[in-house]
C-alpha positions in Angstrom: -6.2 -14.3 35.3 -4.1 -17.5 35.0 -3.2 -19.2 32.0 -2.0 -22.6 31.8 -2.0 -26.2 30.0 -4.8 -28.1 30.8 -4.9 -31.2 32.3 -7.0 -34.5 31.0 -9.0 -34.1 33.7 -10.2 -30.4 33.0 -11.1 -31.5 29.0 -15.0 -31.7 29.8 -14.7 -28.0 31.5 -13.3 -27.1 27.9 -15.4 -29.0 26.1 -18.3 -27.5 27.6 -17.2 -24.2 27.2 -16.9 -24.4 23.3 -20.0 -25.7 23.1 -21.6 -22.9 24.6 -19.3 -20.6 22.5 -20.0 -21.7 19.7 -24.6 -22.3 20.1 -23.9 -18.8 21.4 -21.9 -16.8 18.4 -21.0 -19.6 15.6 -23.5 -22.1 15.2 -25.9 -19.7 12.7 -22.6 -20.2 9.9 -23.2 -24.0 9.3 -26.2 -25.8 8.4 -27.9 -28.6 10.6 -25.4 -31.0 9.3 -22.4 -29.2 10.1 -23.5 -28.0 13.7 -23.8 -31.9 13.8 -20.5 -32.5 12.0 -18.9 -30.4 14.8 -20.6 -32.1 17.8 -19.0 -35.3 16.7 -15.2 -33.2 16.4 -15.8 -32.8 20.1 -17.4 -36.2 20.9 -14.6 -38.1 19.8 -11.9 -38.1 23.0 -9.5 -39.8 21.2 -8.8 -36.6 18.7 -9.3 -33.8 21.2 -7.0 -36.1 23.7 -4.1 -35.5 21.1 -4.2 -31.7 21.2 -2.5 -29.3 23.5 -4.9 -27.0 25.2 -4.0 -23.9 27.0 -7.0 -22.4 29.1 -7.4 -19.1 30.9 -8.9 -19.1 34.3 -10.4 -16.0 36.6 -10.5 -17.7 39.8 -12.1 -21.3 39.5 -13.9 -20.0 36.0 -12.5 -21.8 32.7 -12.9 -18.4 30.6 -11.1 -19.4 27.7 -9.6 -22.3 25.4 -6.7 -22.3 22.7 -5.8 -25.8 21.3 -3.0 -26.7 18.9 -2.6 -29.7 16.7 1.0 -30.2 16.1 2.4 -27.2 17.8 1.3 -25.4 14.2 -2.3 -25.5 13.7 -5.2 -24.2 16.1 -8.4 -26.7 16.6 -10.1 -24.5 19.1 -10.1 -21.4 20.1 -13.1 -19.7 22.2 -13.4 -17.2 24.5 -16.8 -16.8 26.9 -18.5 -13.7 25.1 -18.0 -11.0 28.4 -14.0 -11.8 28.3 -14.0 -11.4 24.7 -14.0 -7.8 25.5 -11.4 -8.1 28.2 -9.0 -9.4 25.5 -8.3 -12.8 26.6 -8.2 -14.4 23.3 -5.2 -12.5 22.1 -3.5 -13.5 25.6 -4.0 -17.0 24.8 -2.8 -16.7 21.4 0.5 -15.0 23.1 1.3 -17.6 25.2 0.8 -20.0 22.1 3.3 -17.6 20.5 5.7 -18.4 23.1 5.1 -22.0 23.5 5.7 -23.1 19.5 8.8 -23.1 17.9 7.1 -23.1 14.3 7.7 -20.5 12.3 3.8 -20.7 10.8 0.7 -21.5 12.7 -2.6 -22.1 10.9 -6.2 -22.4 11.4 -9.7 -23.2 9.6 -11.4 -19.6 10.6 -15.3 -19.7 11.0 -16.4 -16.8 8.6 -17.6 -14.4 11.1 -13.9 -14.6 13.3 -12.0 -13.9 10.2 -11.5 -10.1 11.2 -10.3 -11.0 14.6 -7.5 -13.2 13.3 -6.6 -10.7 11.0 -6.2 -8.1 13.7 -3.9 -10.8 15.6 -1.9 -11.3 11.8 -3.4 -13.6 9.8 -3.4 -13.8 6.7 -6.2 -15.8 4.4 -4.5 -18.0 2.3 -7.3 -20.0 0.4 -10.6 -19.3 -0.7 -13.6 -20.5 1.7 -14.2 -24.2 1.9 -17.1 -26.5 2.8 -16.5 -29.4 4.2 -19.9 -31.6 5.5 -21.2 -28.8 5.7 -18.7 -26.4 8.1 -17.5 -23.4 6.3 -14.5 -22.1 6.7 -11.2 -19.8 5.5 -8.0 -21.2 6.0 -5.5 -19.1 7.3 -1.9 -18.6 8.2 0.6 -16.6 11.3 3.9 -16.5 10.1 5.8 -15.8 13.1 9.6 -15.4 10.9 8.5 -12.0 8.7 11.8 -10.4 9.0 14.1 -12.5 7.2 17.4 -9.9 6.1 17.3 -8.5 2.1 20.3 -6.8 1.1 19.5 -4.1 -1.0 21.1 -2.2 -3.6 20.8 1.7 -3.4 23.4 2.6 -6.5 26.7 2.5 -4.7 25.0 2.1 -1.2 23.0 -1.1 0.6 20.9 -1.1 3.0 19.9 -4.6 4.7 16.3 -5.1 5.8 14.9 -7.4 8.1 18.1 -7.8 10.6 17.7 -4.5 12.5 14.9 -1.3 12.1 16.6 1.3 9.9 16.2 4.4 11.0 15.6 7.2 8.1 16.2 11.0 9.6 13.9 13.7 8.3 15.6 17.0 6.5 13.0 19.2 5.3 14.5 22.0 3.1 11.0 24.0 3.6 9.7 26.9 4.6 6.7 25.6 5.7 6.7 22.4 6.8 4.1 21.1 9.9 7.2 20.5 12.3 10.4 22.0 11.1 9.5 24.3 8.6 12.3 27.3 8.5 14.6 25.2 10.9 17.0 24.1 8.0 16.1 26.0 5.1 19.7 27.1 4.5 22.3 24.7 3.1 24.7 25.4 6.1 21.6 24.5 8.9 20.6 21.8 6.7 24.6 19.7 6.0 24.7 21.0 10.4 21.0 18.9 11.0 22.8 15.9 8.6 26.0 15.8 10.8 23.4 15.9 13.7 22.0 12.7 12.5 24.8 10.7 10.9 26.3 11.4 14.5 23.0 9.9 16.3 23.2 6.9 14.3 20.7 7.7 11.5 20.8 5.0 8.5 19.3 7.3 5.6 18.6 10.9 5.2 15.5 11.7 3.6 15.7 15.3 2.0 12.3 17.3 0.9 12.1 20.5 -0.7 9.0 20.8 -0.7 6.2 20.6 2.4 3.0 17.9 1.7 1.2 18.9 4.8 -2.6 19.0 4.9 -3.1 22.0 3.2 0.0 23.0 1.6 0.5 24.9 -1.7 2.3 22.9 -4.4 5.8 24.7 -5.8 7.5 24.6 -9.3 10.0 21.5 -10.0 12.7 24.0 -10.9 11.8 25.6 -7.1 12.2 22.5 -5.7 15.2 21.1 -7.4 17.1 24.6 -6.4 16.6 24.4 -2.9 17.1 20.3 -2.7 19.8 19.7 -4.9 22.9 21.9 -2.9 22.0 19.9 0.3 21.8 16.4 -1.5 25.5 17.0 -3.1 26.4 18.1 0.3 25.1 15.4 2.3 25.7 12.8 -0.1 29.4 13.9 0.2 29.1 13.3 4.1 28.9 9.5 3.4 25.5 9.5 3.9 22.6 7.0 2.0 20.5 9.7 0.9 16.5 9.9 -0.3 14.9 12.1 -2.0 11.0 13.4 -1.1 9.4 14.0 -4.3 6.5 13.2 -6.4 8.2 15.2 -9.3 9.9 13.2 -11.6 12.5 16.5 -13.0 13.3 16.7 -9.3 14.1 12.9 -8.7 16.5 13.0 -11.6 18.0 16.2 -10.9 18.6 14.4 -7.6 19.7 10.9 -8.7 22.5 13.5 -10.8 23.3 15.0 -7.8 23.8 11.4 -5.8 20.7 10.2 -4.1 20.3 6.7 -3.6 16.4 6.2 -3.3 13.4 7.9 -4.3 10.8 8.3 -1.8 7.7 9.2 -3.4 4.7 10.2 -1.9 2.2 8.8 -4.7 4.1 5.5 -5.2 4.6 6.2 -9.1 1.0 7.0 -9.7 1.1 11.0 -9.9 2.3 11.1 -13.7 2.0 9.1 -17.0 5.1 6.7 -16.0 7.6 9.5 -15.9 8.6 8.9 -13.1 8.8 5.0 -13.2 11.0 5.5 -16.4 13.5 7.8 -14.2 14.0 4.7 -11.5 14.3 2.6 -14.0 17.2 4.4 -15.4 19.0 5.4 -12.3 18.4 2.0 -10.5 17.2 2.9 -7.9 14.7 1.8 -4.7 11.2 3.5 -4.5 9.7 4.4 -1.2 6.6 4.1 -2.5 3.7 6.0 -0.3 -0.2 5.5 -0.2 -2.4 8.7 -0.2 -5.5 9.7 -1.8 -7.4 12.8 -1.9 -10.0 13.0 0.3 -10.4 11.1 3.9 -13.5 8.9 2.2 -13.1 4.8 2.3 -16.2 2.9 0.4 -14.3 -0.2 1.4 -12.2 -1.6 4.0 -9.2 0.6 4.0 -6.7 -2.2 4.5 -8.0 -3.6 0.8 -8.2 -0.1 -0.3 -4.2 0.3 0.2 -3.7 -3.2 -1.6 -5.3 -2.5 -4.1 -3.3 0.7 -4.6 -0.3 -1.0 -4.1 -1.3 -3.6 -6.6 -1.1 -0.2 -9.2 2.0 1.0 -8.0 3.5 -2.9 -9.1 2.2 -3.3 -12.0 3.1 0.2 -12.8 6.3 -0.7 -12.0 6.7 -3.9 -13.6 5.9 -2.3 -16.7 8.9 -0.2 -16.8 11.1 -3.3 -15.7 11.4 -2.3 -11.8 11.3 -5.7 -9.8 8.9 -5.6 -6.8 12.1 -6.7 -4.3 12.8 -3.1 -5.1 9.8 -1.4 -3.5 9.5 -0.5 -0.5 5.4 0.4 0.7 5.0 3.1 3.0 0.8 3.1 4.8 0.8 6.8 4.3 -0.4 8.2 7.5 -1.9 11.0 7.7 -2.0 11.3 3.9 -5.9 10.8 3.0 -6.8 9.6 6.2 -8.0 10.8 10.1 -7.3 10.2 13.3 -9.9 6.8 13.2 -8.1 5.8 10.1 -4.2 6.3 11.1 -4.9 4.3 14.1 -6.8 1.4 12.0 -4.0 1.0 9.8 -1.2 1.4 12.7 -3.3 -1.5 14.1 -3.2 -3.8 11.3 0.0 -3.3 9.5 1.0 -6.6 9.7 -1.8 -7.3 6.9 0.4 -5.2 4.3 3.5 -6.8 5.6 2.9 -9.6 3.2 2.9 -7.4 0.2 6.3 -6.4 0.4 8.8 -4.6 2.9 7.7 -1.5 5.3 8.5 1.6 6.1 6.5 3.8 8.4 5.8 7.6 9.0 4.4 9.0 12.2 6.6 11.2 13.2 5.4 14.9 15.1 2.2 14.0 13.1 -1.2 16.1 14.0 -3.3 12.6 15.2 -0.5 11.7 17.6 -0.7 15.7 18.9 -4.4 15.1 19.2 -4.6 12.0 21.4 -2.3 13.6 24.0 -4.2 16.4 24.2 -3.4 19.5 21.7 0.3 19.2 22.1 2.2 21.3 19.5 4.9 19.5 17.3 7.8 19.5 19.2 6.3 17.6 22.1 4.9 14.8 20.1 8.5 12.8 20.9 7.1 10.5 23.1 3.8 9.6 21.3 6.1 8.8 17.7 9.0 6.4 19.8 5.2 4.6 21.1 4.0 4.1 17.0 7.8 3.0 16.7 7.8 0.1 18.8 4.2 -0.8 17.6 5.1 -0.6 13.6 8.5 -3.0 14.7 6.0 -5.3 16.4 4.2 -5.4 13.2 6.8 -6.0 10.9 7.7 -2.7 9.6 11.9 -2.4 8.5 11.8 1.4 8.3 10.4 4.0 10.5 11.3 8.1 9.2 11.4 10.5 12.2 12.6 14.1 13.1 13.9 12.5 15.9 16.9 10.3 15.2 18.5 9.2 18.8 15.4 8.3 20.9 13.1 6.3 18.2 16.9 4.4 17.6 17.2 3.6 20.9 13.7 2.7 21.1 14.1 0.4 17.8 17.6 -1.0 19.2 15.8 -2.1 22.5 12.2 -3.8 20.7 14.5 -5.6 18.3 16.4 -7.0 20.6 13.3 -7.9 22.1 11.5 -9.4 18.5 14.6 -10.5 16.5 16.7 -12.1 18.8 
């Protein structure tokens, strides 16, 4: 396949082609007038002689067509129906990528293409419009999603946007999926911190209790006992520390003890605002985790985690918590299968313009399944791949067991997005 700029001479070819497109897959979402507004779009030279178009070829075929107004907004954009499949459109829309300088690009989608430009990172902006007679949804790419926050963790910061953090895993647990047992004591535990600080690790996350499919829920006062010794310990390392609870006696117990951010796994929906009223008081960032019981979606489960996340805000701004301090985690794994993790993985740009991002594959059982049964500890591989995926996508956070190879892996995509 070649992709390249046409020339004047090769606008018929394209012309043609969307034509046939567009009788073929688009024509049923206009009326008679529109289908004739859009044949006189194409008619008049003058306008489609002032865009840039970018076609793919196999062989002597034109295949596919992008075309940009402006460098910023695209006028046409079809793809013959076999190399739809073959994903040709989103390797036009790449090389657009790397053509433009602008930091948006827009376009006027036709109703049934809205999915696909959401799976490519659009976002609608406006409701549908009608315009003699050719609906349509506006919609926006914004290419610069990472710009740097600096934020406040008590006596800590963290910066997001200007590298991927990297947040180690310390499971105090008996039982947890992947580590459960390896650093239930407070001297294995302060040795797996060290570990981690030394690797290059940006926060510590520190559970006390396992949320694995399946587990049995402990006493706060259980969980504050076996969390709190390693939190002092670690915070006492230097460390920016997080605490893994739902529990709103164990965050403050911890927020006593020194933690900097609460990472909860029901994103202050579990209680009656308890838990909202102890961030509020300490100050502190919420990790703040989509899950549900049950794997059921009656609705697309992209607007299914908004509208959670919608609750967790307004929950929050109740209590006074600005939204700048949230950060929203997709919750994989957590009320949701294999089809499911790997929908959301796919889109999580489409959340990326609710707030900041953190993401959490790590070790987990759908990434075990795909390669084929593999237990836990060989799952290294198959998390650093979600890694570099979740960057791609905008995500500033990624928590993993395994601190060195998902940094390097982050360090070297980075480098690759953000320069």
């Amino acid at each position: 396949m070649e992709i390249r700029k046409l020339e004047k001479l090769e606008i018929n070819k394209a012309l043609k082609l969307v034509w046939d497109v567009f009788l073929e897959s688009e024509a049923f979402n206009y009326n008679r007038s529109g289908v004739e507004e859009f044949r006189k779009f194409l008619d008049c030279r003058e306008l489609i002689n002032s865009f840039e178009i970018y076609g793919t070829y196999d062989r002597r075929e034109l295949v596919g067509i992008i075309g940009l107004q402006d460098r910023q907004h695209i006028c046409l954009f079809f793809v013959k129906k076999y190399y739809q499949r073959k994903g040709i459109g989103k390797e036009l829309f790449q090389k657009i990528l790397s053509l433009t300088k602008e930091n948006e690009i827009t376009v006027n989608s036709s109703l049934n293409a809205i999915n696909i430009y959401k799976k490519m990172g659009f976002t609608v902006t406006d409701e549908e419009q009608n315009i003699k007679g050719i609906r349509f949804v506006p919609m926006v790419y914004k290419k610069n999603r990472r710009e740097v926050q600096v934020l406040k963790c008590r006596d800590k910061e963290i910066e997001l946007g200007k590298r991927t953090l990297i947040m180690g895993i310390l499971n105090v647990t008996p039982d947890s999926f992947s580590d459960g047992g390896q650093h239930n004591t407070l001297e294995k535990a302060v040795e797996h911190a060290k570990k981690m600080i030394e690797e290059g690790v940006d926060i510590i996350d520190i559970g006390g209790e396992s949320t694995r499919p399946g587990y049995v829920e402990i006493s706060a006062q259980e969980e504050i006992d076996r969390v709190i010794p390693v939190i002092k310990k670690v915070v006492e390392l230097g460390a920016i520390v997080s605490v893994d609870t739902y529990k709103n006696e164990v965050a403050k117990a911890a927020f006593e003890a020194g933690a900097h951010i609460l990472n909860d796994i029901w994103g202050l929906q579990y209680d009656n605002g308890e838990m909202a009223e102890v961030v509020k008081k300490y100050d502190v960032p919420v990790i703040a985790m989509h899950n549900q019981n049950g794997k059921e979606y009656r609705e697309d489960i992209i607007m299914t985690m908004k509208k959670f996340f919608e609750k967790t805000y307004k929950i929050a701004e109740s209590y006074g918590i600005s939204k700048e301090r949230i950060i929203l985690d997709p919750g994989i794994g957590f009320g949701k299968g294999i089809d499911e993790n790997l929908e959301v993985l796919s889109r999580l740009q489409e959340l990326r313009d609710l707030g900041r991002l953190l993401l959490g594959t790590s070790r987990k059982r759908f990434i075990g399944t795909i390669l084929g049964e593999i237990p836990p500890e060989e799952r290294v591989d198959g998390t650093v791949a979600t890694t570099v995926i979740g960057i791609e996508k905008g995500v500033d956070i990624v928590r993993v067991h395994d601190v060195l190879s998902n940094k390097r892996a982050a360090m070297i995509t980075d480098k690759i997005i953000k320069r």
